[in-house]
C-alpha positions in Angstrom: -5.5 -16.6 11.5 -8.9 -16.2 12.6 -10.8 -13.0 12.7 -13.7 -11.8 11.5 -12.1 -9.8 8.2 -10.1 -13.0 7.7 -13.3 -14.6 7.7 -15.2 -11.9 5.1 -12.3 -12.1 3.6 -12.5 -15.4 2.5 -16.2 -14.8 1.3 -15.7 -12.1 -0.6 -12.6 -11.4 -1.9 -13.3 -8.2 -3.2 -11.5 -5.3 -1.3 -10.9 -1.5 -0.7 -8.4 0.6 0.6 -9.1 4.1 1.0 -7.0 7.0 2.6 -8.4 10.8 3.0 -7.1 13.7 4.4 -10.1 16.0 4.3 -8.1 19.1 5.3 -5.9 18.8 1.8 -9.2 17.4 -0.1 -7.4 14.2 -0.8 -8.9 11.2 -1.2 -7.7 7.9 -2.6 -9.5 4.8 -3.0 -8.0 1.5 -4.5 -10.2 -1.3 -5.0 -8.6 -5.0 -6.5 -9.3 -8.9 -5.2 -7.0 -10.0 -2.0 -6.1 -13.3 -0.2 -4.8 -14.3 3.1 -1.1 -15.0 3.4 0.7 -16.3 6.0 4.0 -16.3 3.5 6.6 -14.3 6.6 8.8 -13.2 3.6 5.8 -11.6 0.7 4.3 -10.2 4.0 7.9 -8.3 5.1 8.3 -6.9 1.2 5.0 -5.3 1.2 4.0 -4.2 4.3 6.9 -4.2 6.9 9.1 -0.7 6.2 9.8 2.4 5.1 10.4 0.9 1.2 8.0 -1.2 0.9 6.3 -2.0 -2.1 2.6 -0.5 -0.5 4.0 2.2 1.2 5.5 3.5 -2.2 2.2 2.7 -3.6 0.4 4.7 -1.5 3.0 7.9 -1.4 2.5 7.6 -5.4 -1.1 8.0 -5.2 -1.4 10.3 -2.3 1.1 12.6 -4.7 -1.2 11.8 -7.8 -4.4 13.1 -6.0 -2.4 16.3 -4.9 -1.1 17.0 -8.5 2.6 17.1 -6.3 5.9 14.7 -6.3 5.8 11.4 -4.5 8.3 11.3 -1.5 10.4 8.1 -2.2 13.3 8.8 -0.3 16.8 9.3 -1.4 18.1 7.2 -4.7 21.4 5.8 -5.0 23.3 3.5 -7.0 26.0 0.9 -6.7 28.5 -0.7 -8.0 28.7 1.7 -11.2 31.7 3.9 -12.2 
């Protein structure tokens, strides 16, 4: 992978992700240490659907920031009686 954030990436590994939505006055900003991965599998459970791990993340603290409940989609169980 070469780009340029791969590459400032691998400088600095300090990172933020921010989300607004000015019209609501919401504003998130998340700030941590990230890495480059090429691992197909770690990349699919975070980032590639609906349930991913990040996009829950986010819908938490979107929902945090607006005082409201997170939208994680239906619940179910199986394989209990």
């Amino acid at each position: 992978m070469d780009s340029e954030k791969v590459f400032e990436l691998e400088e600095d590994n300090d990172v933020c992700v921010s989300f607004s939505d000015p019209h609501d006055n919401t504003y998130v900003s998340l700030t941590g240490v990230g890495h480059v991965t090429r691992d197909s599998g770690l990349i699919n459970k975070f980032w590639n659907s609906d349930t991913s791990k990040m996009v829950k993340f986010f819908e938490i603290a979107k929902a945090k920031a607006q005082d409201g409940t997170p939208n994680l989609g239906e619940h179910e169980k199986f394989g209990t009686e």
